[in-house]
C-alpha positions in Angstrom: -45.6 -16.0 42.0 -48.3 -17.8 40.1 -47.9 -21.5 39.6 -49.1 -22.8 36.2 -50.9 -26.8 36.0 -47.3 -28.0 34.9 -44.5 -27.9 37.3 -41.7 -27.3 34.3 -42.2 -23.2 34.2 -43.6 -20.8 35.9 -45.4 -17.4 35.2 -43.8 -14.1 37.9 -45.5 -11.1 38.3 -42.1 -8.3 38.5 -42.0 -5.9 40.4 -40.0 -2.3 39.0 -36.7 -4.0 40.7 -37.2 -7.0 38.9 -37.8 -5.0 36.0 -34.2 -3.2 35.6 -32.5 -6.2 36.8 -34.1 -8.2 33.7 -33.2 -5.2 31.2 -29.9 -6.9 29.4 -31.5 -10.5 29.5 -34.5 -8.8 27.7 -32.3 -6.8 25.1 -31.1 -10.5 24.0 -33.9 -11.7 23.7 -35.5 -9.3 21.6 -33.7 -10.5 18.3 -33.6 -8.8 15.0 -36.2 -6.3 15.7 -35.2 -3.3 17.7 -39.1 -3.0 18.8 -39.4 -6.1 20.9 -36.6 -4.5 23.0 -37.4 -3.1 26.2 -36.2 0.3 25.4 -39.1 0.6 22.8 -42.0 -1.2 24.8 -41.1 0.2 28.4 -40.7 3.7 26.6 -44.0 4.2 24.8 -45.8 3.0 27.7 -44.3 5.2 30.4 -44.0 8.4 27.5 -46.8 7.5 25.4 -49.6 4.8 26.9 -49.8 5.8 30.5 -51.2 8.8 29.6 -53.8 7.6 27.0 -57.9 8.2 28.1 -59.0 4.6 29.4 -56.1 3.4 30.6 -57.1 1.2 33.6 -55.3 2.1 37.1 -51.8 3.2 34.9 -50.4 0.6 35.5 -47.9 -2.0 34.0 -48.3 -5.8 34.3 -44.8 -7.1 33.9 -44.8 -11.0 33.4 -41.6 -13.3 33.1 -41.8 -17.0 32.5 -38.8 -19.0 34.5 -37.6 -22.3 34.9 -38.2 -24.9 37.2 -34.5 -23.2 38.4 -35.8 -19.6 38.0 -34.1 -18.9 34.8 -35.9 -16.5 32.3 -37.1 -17.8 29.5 -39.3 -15.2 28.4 -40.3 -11.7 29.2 -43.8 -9.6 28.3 -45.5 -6.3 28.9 -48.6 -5.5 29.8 -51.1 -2.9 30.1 -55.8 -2.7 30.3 -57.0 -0.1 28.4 -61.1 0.3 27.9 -62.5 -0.2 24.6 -66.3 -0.8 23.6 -66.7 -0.8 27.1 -64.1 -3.8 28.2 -61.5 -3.8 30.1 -58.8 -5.0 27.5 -55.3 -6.5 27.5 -52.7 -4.8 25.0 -48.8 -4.5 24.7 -47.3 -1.3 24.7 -46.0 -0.1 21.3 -49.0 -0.5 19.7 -51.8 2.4 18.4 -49.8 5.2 16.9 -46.7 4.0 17.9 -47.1 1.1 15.1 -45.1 -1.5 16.1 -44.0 -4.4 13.8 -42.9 -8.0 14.0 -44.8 -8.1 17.4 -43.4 -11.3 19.8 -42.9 -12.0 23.2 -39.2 -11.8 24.0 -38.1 -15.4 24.7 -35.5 -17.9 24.4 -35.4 -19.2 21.0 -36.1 -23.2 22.3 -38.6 -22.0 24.7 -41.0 -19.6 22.5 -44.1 -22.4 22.8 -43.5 -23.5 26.5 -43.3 -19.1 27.0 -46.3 -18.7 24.9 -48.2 -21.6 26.4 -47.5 -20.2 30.3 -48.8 -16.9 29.8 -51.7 -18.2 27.9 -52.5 -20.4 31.3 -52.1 -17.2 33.1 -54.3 -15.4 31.2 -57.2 -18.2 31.4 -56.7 -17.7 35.2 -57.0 -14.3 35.5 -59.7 -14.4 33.4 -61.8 -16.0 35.8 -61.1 -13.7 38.6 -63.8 -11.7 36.8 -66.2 -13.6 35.4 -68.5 -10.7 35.4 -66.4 -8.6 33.0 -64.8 -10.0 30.2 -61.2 -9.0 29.3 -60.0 -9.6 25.8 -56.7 -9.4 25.0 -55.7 -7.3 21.4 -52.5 -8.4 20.1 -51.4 -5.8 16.9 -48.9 -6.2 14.2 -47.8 -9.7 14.8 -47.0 -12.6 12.1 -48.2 -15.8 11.3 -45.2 -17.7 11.9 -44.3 -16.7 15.4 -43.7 -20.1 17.5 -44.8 -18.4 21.0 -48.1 -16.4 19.4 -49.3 -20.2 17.8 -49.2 -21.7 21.4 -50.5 -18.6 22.9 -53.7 -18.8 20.5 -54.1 -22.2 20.8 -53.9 -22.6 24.3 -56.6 -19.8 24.8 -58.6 -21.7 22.0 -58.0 -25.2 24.0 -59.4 -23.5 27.0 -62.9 -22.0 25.3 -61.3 -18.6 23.9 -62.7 -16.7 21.0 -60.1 -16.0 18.4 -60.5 -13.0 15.3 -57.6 -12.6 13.4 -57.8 -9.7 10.4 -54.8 -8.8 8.3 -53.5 -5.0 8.6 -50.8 -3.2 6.4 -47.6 -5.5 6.1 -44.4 -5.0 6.8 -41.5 -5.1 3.8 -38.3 -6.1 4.3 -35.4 -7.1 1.7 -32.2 -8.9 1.6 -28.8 -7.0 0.8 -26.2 -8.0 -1.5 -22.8 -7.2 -1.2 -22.6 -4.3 -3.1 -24.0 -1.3 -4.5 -23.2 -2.5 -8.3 -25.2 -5.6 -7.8 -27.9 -4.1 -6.2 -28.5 -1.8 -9.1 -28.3 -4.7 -11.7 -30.7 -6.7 -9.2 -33.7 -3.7 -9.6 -35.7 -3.2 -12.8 -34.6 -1.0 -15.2 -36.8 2.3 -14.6 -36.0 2.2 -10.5 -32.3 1.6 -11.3 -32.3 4.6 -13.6 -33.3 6.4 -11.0 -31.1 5.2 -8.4 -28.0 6.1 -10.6 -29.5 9.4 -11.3 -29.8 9.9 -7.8 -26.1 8.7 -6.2 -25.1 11.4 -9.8 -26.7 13.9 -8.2 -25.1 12.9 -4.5 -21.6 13.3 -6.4 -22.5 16.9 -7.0 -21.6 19.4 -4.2 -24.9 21.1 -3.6 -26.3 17.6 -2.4 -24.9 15.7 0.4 -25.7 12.8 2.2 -25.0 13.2 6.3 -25.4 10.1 8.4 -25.7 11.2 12.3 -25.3 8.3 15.1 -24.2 10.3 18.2 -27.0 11.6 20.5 -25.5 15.2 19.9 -26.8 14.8 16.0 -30.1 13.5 16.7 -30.8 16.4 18.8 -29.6 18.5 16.3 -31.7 17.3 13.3 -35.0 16.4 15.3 -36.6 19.8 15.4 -35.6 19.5 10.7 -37.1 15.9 10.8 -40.5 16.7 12.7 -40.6 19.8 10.2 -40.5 18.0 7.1 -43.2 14.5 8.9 -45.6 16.8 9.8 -45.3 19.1 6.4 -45.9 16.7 4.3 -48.8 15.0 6.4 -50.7 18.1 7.0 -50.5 18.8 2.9 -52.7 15.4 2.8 -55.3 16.6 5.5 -53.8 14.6 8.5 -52.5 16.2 11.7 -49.6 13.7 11.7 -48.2 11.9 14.8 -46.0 14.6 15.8 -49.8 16.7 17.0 -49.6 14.3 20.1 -47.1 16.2 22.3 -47.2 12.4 24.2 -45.8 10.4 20.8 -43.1 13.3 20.2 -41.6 12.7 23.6 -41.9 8.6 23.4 -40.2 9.0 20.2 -37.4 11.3 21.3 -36.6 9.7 23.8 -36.3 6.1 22.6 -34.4 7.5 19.7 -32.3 9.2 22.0 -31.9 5.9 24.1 -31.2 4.2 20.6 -28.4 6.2 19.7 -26.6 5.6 22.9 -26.3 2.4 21.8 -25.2 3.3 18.5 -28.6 1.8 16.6 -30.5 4.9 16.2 -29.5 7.0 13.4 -30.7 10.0 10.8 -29.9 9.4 7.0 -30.0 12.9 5.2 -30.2 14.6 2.3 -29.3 18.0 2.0 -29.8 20.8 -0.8 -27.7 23.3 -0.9 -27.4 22.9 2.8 -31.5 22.8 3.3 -32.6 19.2 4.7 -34.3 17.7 1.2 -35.4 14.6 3.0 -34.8 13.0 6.3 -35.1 8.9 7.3 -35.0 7.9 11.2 -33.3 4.5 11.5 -32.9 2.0 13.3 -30.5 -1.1 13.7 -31.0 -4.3 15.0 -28.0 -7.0 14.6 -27.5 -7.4 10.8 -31.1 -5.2 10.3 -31.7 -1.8 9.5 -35.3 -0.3 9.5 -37.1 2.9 8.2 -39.2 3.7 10.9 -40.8 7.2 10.0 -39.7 10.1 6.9 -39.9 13.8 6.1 -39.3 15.1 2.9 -39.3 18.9 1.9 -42.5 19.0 -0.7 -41.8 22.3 -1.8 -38.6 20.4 -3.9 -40.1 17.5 -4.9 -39.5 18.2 -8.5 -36.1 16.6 -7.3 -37.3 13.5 -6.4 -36.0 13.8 -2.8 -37.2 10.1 -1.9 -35.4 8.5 -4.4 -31.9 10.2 -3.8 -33.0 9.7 0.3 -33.9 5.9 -0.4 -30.4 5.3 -2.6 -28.3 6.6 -0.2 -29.7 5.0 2.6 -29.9 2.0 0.9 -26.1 2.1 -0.2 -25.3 2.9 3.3 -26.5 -0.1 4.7 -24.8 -2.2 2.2 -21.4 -0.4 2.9 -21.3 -0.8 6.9 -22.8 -4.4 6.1 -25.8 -4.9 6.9 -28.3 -7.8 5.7 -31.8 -6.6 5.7 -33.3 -3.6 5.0 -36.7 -3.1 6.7 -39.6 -0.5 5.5 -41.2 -1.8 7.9 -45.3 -1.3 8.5 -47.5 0.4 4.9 -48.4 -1.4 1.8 -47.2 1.5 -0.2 -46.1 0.5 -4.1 -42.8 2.1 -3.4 -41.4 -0.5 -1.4 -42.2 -3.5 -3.9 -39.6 -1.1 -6.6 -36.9 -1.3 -4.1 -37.1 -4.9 -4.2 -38.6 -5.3 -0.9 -40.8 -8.6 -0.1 -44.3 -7.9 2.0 -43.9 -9.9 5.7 -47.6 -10.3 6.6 -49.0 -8.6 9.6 -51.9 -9.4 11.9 -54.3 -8.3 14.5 -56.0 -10.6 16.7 -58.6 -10.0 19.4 -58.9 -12.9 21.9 -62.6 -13.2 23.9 -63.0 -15.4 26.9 -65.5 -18.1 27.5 -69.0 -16.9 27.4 -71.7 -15.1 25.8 -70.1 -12.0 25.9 -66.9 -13.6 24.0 -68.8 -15.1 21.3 -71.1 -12.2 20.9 -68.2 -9.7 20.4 -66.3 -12.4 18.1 -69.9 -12.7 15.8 -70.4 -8.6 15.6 -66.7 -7.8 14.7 -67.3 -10.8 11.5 -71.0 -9.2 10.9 -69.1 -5.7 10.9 -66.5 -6.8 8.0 -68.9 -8.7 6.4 -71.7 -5.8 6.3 -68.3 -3.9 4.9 -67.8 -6.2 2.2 -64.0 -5.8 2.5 -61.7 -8.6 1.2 -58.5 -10.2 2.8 -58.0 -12.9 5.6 -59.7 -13.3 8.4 -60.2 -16.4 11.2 -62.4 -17.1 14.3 -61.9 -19.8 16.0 -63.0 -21.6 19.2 -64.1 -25.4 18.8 -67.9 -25.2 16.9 -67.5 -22.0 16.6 -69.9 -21.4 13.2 -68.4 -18.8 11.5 -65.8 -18.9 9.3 -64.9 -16.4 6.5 -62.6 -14.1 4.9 -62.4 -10.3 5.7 -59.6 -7.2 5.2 -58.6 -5.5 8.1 -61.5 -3.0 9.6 -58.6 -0.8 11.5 -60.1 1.8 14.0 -58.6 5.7 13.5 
């Protein structure tokens, strides 16, 4: 165990016991978003990260903050992958995995006292190596996470560089009560079209199936991968489902999901041929769209819209409060009524030369760029201070 300065919490290293015997206590605290669960982050780094080039000794630093009685107050994952030649801290569920809503999973009246301990750990590891600097990435998180503010600012309190750079955000909307008072809530031309499309769901060559049982998943996978990947290669990219690594993450955690009963396929069949397919998710009172496929030789009948409107009124009917596209700013989203959440990266540098050199090149780089969106770097006198968009590496 490592003992922090203050005698009220202290930072464990877990071992793969500690692990499993801290699964459930994880689950609750993972809230509303079903990727800050264990069952996402543990599963994309033992099907998906492990196995990625650079990954430093493949292994998983495990970190739980507990009380001055031992109680968990917050849990994180951890893994150092090389980049630009540095050893670097990241989470698992980041890269193509594309994780949203990014936290540490805490108690809610202990997320700055979590994110304030495992900042002090990291300043002391951090000085184990003073000849090679280890930043730590931390991808898809928002600006009004209690835990990441007192992670950043303890790190800035002890000499850290900070660059922060705004990515793709996430939308989420609320849910009415009904289906009638969604449509009159939407604009005229996108509720025209939702109506046209629950018309065509009352007609017998197009049906809506919603699958929940593992025994369905594994039945429409290979149809869902089909329709991803055919409408990403049409566009020139070799889609996520190339990487044999993400396709078994995925599976699987959808898999594990649906165990649980919040992992689910919304589809839309034509004439018995999947038209469109949306993977699912559920998290309390919160359903999210992680990924699509939509067959692009039928797109004359609009299959998102009839796929959106069903899953849409779905979610209102079994009664659930949010509805989450989660990550991509595409214009879409904004018709469905869905609000943009704001999403983050942020690179942290240790003390040093090689910390504020790396923080000064990554603002030159944007700057050069001339991209536009918000941007910070912080440490005490640190002199530069601008505005930049998001300079994401493929």
């Amino acid at each position: 165990m490592i003992e922090t300065k203050q005698d009220e919490a202290t930072v464990q290293r877990l071992s793969g016991q500690d692990i499993e015997g801290l699964r459930e206590t994880w689950r609750g605290m993972a809230g509303d978003c079903f990727m800050q669960s264990p069952d996402w982050r543990l599963n994309s780094w033992f099907d998906y990260h492990q196995e990625q080039r650079g990954v430093r000794d493949r292994e998983l630093t495990m970190l739980a903050v507990r009380s001055a009685t031992g109680e968990p107050l917050g849990i994180s994952a951890w893994y150092r992958q090389s980049k630009w030649g540095l050893p670097w801290w990241k989470l698992p569920g980041g890269g193509q995995v594309c994780s949203d809503h990014t936290r540490i999973a805490c108690r809610d009246d202990e997320c700055e006292l979590v994110g304030r301990k495992l900042a002090e750990w990291f300043v002391v590891e951090s000085r184990k190596n003073w000849d090679l600097a280890t930043p730590i990435e931390i991808e898809g998180h928002r600006d009004d996470s209690p835990e990441w503010e007192a992670f950043f600012q303890t790190l800035l309190d002890n000499g850290w560089y900070r660059d922060t750079v705004a990515i793709e955000g996430a939308w989420r909307m609320e849910l009415p009560s009904s289906w009638n008072e969604y449509l009159n809530q939407l604009h005229y031309s996108r509720r025209r079209k939702a109506k046209k499309a629950t018309k065509l769901l009352d007609q017998k060559n197009v049906q809506h199936h919603v699958t929940r049982d593992e025994e369905g998943v594994r039945f429409w996978w290979p149809e869902f991968v089909r329709l991803h990947q055919l409408r990403r290669t049409q566009v020139g990219d070799p889609g996520c489902f190339a990487d044999p690594r993400f396709e078994r993450f995925l599976k699987r955690a959808v898999l594990g999901f649906a165990s649980f009963d919040q992992a689910w396929f919304s589809v839309v069949t034509f004439d018995e041929r999947p038209l469109a397919i949306l993977l699912m998710f559920d998290s309390g009172q919160t359903t999210s769209m992680y990924q699509s496929g939509i067959d692009t030789e039928l797109l004359n009948l609009e299959p998102g819209h009839i796929v959106n409107a069903a899953t849409i009124r779905h979610a209102i009917e079994i009664g659930k409060q949010q509805f989450d596209f989660l990550r991509g700013d595409e214009p879409y989203k904004a018709g469905w009524l869905a609000q943009r959440v704001p999403l983050y990266r942020t690179y942290l540098f240790p003390p040093g030369a090689a910390g504020w050199g790396m923080t000064t090149a990554l603002w030159l780089r944007r700057r050069f760029k001339r991209n536009v969106g918000p941007q910070t770097i912080d440490q005490h006198t640190h002199p530069l201070k601008t505005e930049a968009q998001d300079d994401h590496e493929p």
